[in-house]
Structure formats: C-alpha cells, structure tokens
C-alpha positions in Angstrom: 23.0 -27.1 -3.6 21.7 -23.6 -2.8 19.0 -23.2 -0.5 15.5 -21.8 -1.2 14.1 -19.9 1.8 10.0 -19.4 2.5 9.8 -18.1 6.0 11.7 -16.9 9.4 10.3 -17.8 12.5 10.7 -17.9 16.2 12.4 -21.9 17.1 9.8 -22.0 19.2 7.4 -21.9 16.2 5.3 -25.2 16.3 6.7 -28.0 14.4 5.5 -28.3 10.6 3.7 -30.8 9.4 5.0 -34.0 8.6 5.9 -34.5 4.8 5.4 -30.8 3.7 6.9 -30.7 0.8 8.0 -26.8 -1.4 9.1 -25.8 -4.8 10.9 -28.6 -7.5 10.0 -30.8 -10.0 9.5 -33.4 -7.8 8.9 -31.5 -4.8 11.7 -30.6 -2.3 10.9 -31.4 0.8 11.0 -28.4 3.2 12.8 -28.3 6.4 14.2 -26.0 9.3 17.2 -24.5 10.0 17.9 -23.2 13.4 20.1 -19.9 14.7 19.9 -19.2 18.2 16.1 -17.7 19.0 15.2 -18.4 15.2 14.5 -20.4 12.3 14.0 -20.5 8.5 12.0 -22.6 6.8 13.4 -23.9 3.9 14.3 -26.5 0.9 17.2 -27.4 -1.6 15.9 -25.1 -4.3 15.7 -26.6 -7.9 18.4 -25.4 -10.3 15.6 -24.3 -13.5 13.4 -22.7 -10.5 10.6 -20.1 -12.5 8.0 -18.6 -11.6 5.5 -21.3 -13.1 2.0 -21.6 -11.4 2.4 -24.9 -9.7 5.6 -23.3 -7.8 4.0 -20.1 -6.9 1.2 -22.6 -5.5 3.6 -24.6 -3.6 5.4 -21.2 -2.0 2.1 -20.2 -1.2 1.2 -23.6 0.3 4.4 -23.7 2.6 3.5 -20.3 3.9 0.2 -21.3 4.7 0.5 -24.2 6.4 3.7 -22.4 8.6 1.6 -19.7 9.2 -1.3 -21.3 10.5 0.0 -21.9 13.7 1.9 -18.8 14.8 3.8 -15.6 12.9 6.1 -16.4 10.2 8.3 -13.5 8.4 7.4 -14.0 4.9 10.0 -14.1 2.0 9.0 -13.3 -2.0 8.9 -15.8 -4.1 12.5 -17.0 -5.6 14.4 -16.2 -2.1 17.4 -18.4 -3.1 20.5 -18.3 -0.6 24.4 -20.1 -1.5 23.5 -22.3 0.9 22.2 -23.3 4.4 25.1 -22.1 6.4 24.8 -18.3 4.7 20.9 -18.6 6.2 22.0 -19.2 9.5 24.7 -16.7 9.0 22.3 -13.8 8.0 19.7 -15.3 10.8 22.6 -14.8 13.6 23.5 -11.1 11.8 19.9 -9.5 11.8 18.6 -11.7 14.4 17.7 -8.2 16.9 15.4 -7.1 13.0 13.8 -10.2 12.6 13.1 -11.4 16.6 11.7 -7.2 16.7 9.3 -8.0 13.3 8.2 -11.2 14.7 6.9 -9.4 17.7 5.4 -6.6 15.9 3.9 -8.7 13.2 2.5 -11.3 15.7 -1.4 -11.5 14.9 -1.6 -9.0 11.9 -2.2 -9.5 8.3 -1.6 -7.9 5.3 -3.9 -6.2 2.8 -3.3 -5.2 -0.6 -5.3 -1.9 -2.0 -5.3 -0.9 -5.2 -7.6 2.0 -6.7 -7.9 3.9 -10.1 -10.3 6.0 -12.0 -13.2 5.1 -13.4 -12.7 7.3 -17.0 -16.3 8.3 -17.6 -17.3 8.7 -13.8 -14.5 10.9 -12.9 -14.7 13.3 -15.8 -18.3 13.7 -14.9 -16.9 14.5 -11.2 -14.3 17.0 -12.1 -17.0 18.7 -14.6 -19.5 18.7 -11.6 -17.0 20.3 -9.4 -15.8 23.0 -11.7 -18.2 26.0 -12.9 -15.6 27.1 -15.2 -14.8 23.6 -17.3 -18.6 23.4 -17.5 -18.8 27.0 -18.8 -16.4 26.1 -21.4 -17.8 23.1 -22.2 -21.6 24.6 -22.4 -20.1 27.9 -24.4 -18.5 25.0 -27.2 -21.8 23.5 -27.8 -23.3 27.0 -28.1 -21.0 27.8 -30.8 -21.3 24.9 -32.5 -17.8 23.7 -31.6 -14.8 25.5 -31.4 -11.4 25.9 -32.9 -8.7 23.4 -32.7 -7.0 25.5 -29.8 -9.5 26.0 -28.0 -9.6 22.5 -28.1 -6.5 21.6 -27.1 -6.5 23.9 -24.3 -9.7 22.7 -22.5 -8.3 19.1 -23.2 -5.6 20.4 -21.3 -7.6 21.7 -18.5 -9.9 18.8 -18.3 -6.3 16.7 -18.6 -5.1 19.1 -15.1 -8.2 18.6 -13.3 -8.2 14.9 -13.4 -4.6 14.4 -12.1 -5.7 16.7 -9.3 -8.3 14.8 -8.6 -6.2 11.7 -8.7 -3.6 12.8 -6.1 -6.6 14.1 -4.2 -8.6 11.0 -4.2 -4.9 9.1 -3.4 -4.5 11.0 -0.3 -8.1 10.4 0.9 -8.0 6.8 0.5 -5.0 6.0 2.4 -5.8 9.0 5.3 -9.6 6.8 5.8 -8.0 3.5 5.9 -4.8 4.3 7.9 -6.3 4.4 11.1 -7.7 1.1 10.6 -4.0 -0.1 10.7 -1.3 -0.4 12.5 1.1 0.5 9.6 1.1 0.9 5.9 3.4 0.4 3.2 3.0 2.0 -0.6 4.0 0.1 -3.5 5.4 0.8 -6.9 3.4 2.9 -9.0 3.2 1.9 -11.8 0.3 -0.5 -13.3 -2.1 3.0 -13.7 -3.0 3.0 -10.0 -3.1 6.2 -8.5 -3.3 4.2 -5.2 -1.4 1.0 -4.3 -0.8 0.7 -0.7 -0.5 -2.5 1.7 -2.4 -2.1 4.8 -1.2 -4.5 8.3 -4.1 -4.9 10.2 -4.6 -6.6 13.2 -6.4 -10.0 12.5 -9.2 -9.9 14.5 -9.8 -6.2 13.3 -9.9 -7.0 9.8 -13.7 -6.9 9.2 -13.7 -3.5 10.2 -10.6 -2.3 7.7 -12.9 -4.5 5.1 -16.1 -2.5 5.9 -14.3 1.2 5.8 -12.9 -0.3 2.1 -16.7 -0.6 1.2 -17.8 2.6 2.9 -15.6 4.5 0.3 -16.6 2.5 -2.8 -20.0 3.6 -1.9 -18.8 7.1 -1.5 -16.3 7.4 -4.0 -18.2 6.0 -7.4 -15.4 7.5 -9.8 -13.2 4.9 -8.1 -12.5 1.2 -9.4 -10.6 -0.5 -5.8 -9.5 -4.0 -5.7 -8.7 -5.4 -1.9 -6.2 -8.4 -1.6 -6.1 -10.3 1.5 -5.4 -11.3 3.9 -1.7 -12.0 3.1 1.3 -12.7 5.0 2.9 -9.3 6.2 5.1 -9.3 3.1 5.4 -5.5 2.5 6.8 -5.2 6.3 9.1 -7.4 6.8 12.2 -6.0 5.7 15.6 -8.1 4.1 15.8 -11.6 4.1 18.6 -14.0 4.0 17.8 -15.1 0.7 17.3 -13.3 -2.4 15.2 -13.0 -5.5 17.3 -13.9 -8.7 18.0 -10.4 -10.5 19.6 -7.5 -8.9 19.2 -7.2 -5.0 15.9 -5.3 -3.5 17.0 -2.6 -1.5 16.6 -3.1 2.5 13.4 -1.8 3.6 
C-alpha cells in the first residue's frame, strides 16, 4: 500500500484529533509517522485517487485541522510516496530543510495574487498617457478613417503600449506588496495574468498586506486582482517526500 502524505511537522506538533480521517472512498484514516525531530502526516492513499471535489475537501480538511495548532509544511494535493518507510527515509535525508522551513514558516501564511487588465480601462490608460497614440487616433477620425496600414500599424502600436504597460503594472504590484512580506514566490504564467505571485506574510500582519491590496485597486482601476488567502505556505516550502502523480516538480 503506498502512502499519501498531507503535512510535515515538528514531533512535538500537538496531537491530531482523534478519528481524523483523509482522502479514499471510504475515508483513510490519517496518521503520523515519526523521524527523529519530525513527522508526516499521513494515510494509506487509495489506488483510483483523482482529483474529485470531496478529496480535494478532505486534503484541505487534514491541513486545517493540523494546522490549527502549530506550523505544518504543506504538501500539493496527490503527494503519494512507495510507502511509509521511504517517508521516513526522505524525512531523515532533508531533515536540516524541513526543521530550517518549519522555523521560518512558524506563524506566516500564504497569499495568492493574481492581477490582469481590464481591456477597455487600460486602453483608455495607455491612450491617456501617450500624446502621440492620441494624435494618431484624433488625425484617423479627421480623415475619415484611414488605410488598412495605417491600421495595422497603430494596432501595432496600441498592441506595444499595452504589453509595456503590463510589465510595468507587474513590477509595481509586486514592489508595493513586497515589503508587506517576508518573502514572495511567482507562479507560472500562464492563465493571462500579467501578475501571479504568492505573498508569506506574517499572520498577525495580514490585515495590513490585505489593506495595501485594496489601496492599489483603488489606484490602479485598469487592473482586475483577485487575493487568495490565507493558505498554508505552499509556494515556500520546497520538496516533499511524496510526489504528485506525473513527472516530478523540480526542487524549489
């Protein structure tokens, strides 16, 4: 039976509670495994494991309820490991990584960001910012239009200025928010977000990353940002001892 893995903590992590149950179809009952100044937190993890809404729940549920009482090193959903003794193997290999990320992590939280363009708003904004797009622009009407060229080459210019701003805007967002955290993490790219970037903020600091996020939507109107948090630290914690099914992330 190979073993699903939700969590590292310290052993002296407070005991979880009784009959907390994980993934499966019926529910695996979740238990720890112990390696010298750590443990997982883990279960037998079901053979037709998917990513289905009741066990994305029930991930979600066991991280919650470990994480409520003390800092818990957060693994993705569908962390599967051989079996119990290659946990407690990769526990005693990386145990100076994780002991260092359960000290640095102790008390913070992670927040998701994720920011893109409003189309309308920021075409207005790069017109209002340029005298010579708006010159083109104004000289078009004038005419009455212009030639298919022409057309394609302000498209093109309007086209330029907007990925400026985007990198622009990019840069600003994460260079306000970053000292509102002690570290930050970007994302993949993809999606259309010009910005997605985790945030780990100090818990009891987190109103105050949550009211610079609302400062720049106020200031920034040609940007669309959705916050998620808090979340367990899962952009900082590095390799785990089990692994996604799929080819292996690369060690962060």
């Amino acid at each position: 039976m190979s073993t699903y893995v939700y969590a590292i903590t310290a052993r002296s992590h407070p005991a979880l509670p009784e009959g907390l149950d994980g993934v499966g179809n019926p529910p695996q009952p979740v238990r720890v495994l112990e390696e010298g100044e750590l443990a997982a937190v883990v279960s037998d993890a079901p053979e037709d494991l998917r990513p289905k809404r009741r066990e994305l729940l029930a991930h979600q549920n066991v991280l919650a309820e470990t994480g409520s009482t003390g800092c818990v090193l957060p693994l993705r959903f569908g962390s599967v490991a051989p079996d119990d003794s290659k946990v407690t193997a990769v526990l005693a290999e990386r145990a100076n990584h994780y002991e260092e990320r359960l000290k640095a992590l102790d008390g913070k939280v992670e927040y998701n960001l994720k920011a893109s363009h409003v189309e309308e708003a920021v075409l207005h904004h790069v017109l209002a910012d340029s005298p010579e797009l708006r010159a083109l622009v104004q000289a078009g009407r004038q005419a009455g239009g212009r030639s298919h060229e022409r057309q394609l080459q302000l498209g093109e210019m309007i086209a330029a200025a907007v990925q400026a701003q985007e990198a622009q805007d990019a840069t600003a967002v994460q260079e306000a928010l970053a000292p509102y955290a002690a570290a930050t993490s970007l994302g993949p790219g993809s999606g259309g977000w010009l910005v997605n970037v985790s945030f780990l903020v100090e818990r009891d600091s987190a109103a105050g990353f949550l009211e610079k996020v609302e400062e720049l939507r106020a200031a920034v109107p040609h940007l669309e940002m959705s916050v998620n948090g808090p979340l367990p630290p899962y952009s900082f914690v590095g390799a785990g001892p089990g692994r996604p099914p799929g080819p292996p992330p690369p060690d962060r």
